[in-house]
N, C-alpha and C positions, 0 to 999 in steps of 0.2 A: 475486366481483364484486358479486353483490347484495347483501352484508354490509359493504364499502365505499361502495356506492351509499347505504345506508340510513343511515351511520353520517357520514357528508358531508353527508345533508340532515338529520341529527340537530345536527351543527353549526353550520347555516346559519341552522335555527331558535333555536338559541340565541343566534347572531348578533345576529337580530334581537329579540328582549329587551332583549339589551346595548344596542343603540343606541341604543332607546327609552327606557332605562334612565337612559342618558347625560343625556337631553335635560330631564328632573327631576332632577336628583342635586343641585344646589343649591335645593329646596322648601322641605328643613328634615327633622324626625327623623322624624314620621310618615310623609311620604311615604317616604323612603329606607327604612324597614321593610317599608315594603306591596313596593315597589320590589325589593328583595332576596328576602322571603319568594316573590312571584311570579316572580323567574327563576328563583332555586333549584328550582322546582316543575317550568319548561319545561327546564329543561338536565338534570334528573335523569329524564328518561324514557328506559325502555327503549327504545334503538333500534331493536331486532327487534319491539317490542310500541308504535310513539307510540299518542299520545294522541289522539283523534279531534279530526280536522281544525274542526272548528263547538268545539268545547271549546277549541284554542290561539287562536283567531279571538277567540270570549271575551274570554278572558287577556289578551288584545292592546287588548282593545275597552275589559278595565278599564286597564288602563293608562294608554290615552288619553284614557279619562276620567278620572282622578287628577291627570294634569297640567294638562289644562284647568280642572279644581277648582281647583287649586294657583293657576296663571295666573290666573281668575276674584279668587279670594281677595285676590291681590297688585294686581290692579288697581284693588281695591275700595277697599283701606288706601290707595293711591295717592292714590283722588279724595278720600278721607273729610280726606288729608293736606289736599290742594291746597283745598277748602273753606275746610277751619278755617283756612288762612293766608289765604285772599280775605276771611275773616269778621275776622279782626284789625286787616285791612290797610282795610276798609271801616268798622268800629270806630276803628278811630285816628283816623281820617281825622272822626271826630263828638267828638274833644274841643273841648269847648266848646261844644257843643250841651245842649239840656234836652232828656234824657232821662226815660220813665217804666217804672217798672219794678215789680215785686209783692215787696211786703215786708212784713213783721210786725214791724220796727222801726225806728227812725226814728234822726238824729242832728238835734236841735233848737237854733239858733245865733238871730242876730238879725233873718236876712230869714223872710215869711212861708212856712209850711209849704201846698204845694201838694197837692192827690189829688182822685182819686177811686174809685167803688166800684160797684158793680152790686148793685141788688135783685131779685128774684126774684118779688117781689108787695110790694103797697104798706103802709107803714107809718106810722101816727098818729105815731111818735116814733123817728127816727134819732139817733144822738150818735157821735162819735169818741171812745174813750177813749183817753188815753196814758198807761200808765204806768210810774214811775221803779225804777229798779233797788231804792231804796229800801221800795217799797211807794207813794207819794204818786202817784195817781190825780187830771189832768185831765180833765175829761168836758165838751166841746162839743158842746152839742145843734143838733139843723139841724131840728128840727121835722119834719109828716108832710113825707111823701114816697113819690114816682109809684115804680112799677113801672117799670125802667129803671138807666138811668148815673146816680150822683149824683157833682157835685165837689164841693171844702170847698175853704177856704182860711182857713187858720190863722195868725193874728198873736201868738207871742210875747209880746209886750207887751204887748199887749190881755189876754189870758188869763193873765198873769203867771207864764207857764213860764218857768223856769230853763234855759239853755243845758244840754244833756245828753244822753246816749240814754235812748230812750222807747220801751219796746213800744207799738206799735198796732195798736187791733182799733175796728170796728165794734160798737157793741150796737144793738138795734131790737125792739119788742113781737112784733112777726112772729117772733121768736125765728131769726132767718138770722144765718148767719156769714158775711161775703161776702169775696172778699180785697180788699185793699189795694192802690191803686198808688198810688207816690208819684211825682211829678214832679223832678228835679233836674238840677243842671247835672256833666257829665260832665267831670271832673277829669283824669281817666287812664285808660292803659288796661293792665293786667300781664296777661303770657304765662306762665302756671304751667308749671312743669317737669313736672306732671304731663298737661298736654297743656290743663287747660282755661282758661278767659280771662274775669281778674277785673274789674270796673270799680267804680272810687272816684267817688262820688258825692258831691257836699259835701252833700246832706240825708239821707242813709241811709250812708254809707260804704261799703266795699268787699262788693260782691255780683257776683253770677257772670252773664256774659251772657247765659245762658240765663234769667233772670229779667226780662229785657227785653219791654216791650208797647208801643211806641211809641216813634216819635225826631218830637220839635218844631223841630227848626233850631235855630240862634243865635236870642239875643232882639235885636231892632231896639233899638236906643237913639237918643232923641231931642236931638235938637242944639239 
């Protein structure tokens, strides 16, 4: 009798593994390894010898902590999902707005090129350089300049650039690299297949939303 007794609540406890077991089986490969390795450990105990009671409690305590890992994890990708479709869908919704965003090149056409740039401490002599795939280097000087935001604004025709892409950098005596933002108007917006989201800019071309530093609205036009 007390070797039926023992051998019944040797069962019971494995029972309960299993159904805990059940309740993660769709986590994925890791969990399902830890998952098996830890019943196979509670169902193969000697039944005349179990295992001390505070040790299967354990066992039991990782388990349930494993699936709440698992659950925490899945809910995480969930919201990281439901974001980046809010972030699209908020995106989309600004084609046609002037956007600014940090970039080291430019695409130069007929309307004036907009930015600005942050210094660090002040400098006797700022300029924009741009230059061509070629090697052929524009250089727009802005004169000194405060410790702070600077903007530019670049006419084309005035400076007699050629329509094309144009690396651009800041140079200054203070020897600072600062970055660039350009200003432009927001063409499109692509959804990569690899999960991230590109925007075509008609003054810079297609760069990644996370290069984004500001949204201007629509431009007002006058009647």
């Amino acid at each position: 009798m007390q070797t039926q007794l023992l051998t019944t609540g040797a069962q019971g406890a494995a029972e309960t593994p299993d159904a805990a077991a059940a309740a993660i089986a769709g986590n994925g490969a890791p969990s399902q390894l830890f998952t098996t390795l830890l019943v196979a450990q509670i169902k193969n105990q000697n039944p005349l010898e179990p295992a001390d009671p505070s040790e299967f409690v354990g066992q039991l305590t990782q388990l349930s902590q494993m699936e709440a890992l698992q659950k925490l994890a899945s809910q995480s990708a969930g919201n990281a999902s439901l974001l980046e479709n809010l972030q699209q869908l908020a995106l989309g919704a600004q084609v046609g707005s002037q956007v600014s965003v940090r970039t080291d090149s430019v695409s130069i056409g007929e309307q004036p090129l907009v930015g600005r740039f942050t210094l660090e401490s002040g400098t006797s002599q700022a300029s924009v350089v741009l230059s061509s795939a070629t090697g052929q280097q524009h250089r727009i000087d802005l004169g000194p300049q405060a410790a702070g935001d600077v903007g530019f604004e670049i006419d084309p025709a005035r400076y007699g650039i050629a329509p094309g892409r144009y690396a651009i950098r800041i140079d200054s005596d203070a020897r600072q690299a600062p970055e660039v933002e350009v200003s432009g108007e927001l063409l499109n917006v692509k959804f990569s297949s690899t999960g991230g989201t590109l925007l075509q800019l008609d003054t810079i071309g297609e760069v990644a939303a996370t290069s984004i530093t500001g949204l201007q609205g629509r431009r007002t036009t006058s009647r």
